[in-house]
MIBAZA-711520 format. One record per residue (C-alpha): residue in three letters; x, z, y. Coordinates in steps of 0.25 Angstrom, whole numbers, plus 5000, padded with zeros to 4 digits. Layout:
<recs>
ALAXZY...
</recs>
This chain:
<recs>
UNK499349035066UNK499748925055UNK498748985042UNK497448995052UNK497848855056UNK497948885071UNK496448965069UNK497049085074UNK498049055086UNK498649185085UNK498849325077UNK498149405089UNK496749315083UNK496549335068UNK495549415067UNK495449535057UNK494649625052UNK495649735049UNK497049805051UNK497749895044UNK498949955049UNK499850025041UNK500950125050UNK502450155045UNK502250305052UNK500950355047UNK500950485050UNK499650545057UNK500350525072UNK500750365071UNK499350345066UNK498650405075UNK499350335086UNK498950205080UNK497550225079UNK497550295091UNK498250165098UNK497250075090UNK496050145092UNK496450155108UNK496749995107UNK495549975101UNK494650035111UNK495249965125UNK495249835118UNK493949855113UNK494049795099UNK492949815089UNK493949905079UNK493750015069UNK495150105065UNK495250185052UNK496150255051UNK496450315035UNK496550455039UNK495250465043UNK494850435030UNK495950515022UNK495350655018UNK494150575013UNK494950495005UNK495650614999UNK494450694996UNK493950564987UNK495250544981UNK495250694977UNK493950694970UNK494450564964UNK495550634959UNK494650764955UNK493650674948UNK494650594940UNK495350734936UNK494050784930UNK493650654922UNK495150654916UNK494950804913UNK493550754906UNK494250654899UNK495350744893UNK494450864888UNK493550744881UNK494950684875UNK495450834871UNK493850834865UNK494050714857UNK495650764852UNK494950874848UNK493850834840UNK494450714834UNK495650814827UNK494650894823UNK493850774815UNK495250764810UNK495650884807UNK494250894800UNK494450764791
</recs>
């Protein structure tokens, strides 16, 4: 390879840390093919290699973002009853002067 100045002899030797791979198709079956075919790769060859998959993680990810979501709804909520509290009470000083 010409940038590694012929450190690296070929592509099949950089070595990396991670992979990401993104599929066209990403319905439930073409991803479970995948990491099925990768996991079963990973076993006979014996490579030291950890696969995550996002839809393990997802439900979780949901139920964070709906607090999330819950809690910012309830400091907004806060937020206007103390602005309405405010409008109300400066007109009032107003009205009074």
């Amino acid at each position: 390879m010409k940038l590694a100045g012929d450190l690296i002899p070929s592509v099949d030797s950089i070595p990396f840390d991670k992979l990401l791979i993104k599929l066209k198709n990403q319905n439930d079956a073409t991803v479970s093919a995948v990491y099925g075919a990768l996991n079963d790769y990973i076993k006979t060859s014996g490579i030291k290699a950890i696969i995550w998959d996002y839809r393990d993680f997802s439900a979780s990810i949901a139920k964070s973002q709906a607090l999330t979501d819950t809690i910012f709804s309830a400091v907004t909520l806060m937020v206007m009853i103390l602005s309405f509290f405010s409008l109300i009470s400066s007109m009032t000083a107003n009205i009074y002067e």
